[in-house]
N, C-alpha and C positions, 0 to 999 in steps of 0.2 A: 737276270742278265748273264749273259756268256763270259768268257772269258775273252772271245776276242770283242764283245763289244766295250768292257770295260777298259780295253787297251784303247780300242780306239776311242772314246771317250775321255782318257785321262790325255790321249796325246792333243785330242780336241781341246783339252783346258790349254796345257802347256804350250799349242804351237801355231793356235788357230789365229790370234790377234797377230802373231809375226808374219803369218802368211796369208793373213787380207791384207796387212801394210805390202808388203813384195809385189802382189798382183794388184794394189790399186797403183803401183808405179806405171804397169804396161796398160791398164785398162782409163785409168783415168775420172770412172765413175765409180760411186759409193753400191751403190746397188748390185754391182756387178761386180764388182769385185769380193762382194759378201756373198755371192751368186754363185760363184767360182771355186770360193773358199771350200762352200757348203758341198759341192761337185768333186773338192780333193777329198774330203773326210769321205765320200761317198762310193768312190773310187779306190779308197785304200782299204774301207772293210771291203768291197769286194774283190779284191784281191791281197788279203793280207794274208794268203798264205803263201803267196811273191815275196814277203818279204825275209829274206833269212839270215836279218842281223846283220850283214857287213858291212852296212853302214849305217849308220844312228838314225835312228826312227825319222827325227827333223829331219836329214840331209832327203832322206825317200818321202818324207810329206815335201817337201819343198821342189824336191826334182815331179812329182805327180802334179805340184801346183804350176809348174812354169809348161810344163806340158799341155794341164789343160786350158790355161790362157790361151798359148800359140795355138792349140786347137779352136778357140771360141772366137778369135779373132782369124783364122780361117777363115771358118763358118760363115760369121755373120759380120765381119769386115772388111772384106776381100780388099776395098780402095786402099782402106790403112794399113794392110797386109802389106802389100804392092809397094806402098810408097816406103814403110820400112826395110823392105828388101831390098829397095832401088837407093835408101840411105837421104830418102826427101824427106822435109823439115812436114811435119804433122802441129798444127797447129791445135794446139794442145792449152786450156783457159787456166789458171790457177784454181786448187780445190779449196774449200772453207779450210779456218786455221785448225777449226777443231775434228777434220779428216784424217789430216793429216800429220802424222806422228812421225818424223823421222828425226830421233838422236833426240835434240831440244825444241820439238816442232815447229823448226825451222822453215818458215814460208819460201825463206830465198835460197838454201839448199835443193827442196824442191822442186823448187822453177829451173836453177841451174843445171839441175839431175834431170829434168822433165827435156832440156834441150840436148842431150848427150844421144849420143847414137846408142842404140840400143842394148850393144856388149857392151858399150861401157857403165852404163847405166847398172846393167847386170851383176858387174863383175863387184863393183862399187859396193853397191847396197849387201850385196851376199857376202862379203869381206870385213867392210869395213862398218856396216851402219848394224847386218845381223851377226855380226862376227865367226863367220863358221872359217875354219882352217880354209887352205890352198885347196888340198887335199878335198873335202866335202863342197867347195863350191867347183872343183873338177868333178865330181860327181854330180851335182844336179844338172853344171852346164852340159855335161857329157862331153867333155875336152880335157885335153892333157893340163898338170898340174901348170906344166911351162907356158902353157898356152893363157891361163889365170893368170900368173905372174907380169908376163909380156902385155896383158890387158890391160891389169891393172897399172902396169908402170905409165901407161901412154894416156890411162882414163882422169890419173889424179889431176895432170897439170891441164887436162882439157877443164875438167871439174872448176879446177883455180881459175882458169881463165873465165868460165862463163859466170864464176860468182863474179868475179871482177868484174867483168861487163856489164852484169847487172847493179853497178856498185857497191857491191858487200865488200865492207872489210874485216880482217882476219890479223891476228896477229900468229904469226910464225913461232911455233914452238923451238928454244932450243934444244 
């Protein structure tokens, strides 16, 4: 085995389950979202000599994975391309409990996150659920650090609102 396959094999163990959770947010199927995954690993040994360090291996698998999502839903879903671009409601079914991992495999997280417009959904998950700095989700989303910050200030109390709507209650940390 090479040297760069064993890299990208080791990053494969460490990053590949956080980044079929990420893309099964925008995709919404099991299949495809492991379809996707398999597309980033695929795409990063072929050009892993693009990468040169400045910024952590995860934050460039994760920005090659939101890419090629937005690429695949192009491709082959130009309606629901459209309709997220236009910021119309995608009607969008809950996944099994055991798909979906996010924090405490929260079903009503999910749903709530499944109804948010699409940066916020983004900004959210890459923040707060995968924990990467300001800094590295400015790099995968490819926008300024402030431009993260201002998303996310406006994504949390939308966040609260749709769990609420959905009636989930939460108790407020102080």
């Amino acid at each position: 085995m090479s040297d760069k396959q064993e890299v990208i094999s080791e990053w494969y163990s460490l990053y590949s389950k956080s980044i079929f959770n990420f893309v099964l947010l925008s995709v919404h199927e099991y299949q495809l979202a492991e379809d996707i995954t398999q597309e980033t690993f695929i795409k990063a040994y072929k050009s892993f000599e693009a990468f040169k360090g400045e910024a952590s291996p995860k934050t460039w698998l994760f920005r090659i994975a939101r890419h090629t999502t937005i690429d695949f839903i192009r491709r082959k879903q130009p309606t629901r391309y459209i309709k997220e671009m236009l910021n119309l409601r995608v009607d969008v079914s809950p996944l099994p409990e055991e798909v979906v991992e996010i924090k405490e495999n929260s079903r009503e997280l999910f749903h709530a996150l499944s109804h948010l417009k699409k940066s916020y959904r983004e900004v959210i998950v890459l923040r707060k659920v995968k924990e990467f700095s300001t800094r590295e989700t400015a790099e995968i989303l490819n926008c300024s650090e402030s431009k993260v910050k201002s998303t996310l200030a406006r994504a949390i109390p939308a966040l609260e609102k749709e769990l609420l709507k959905g009636g989930f209650c939460y108790e407020e940390s102080v």
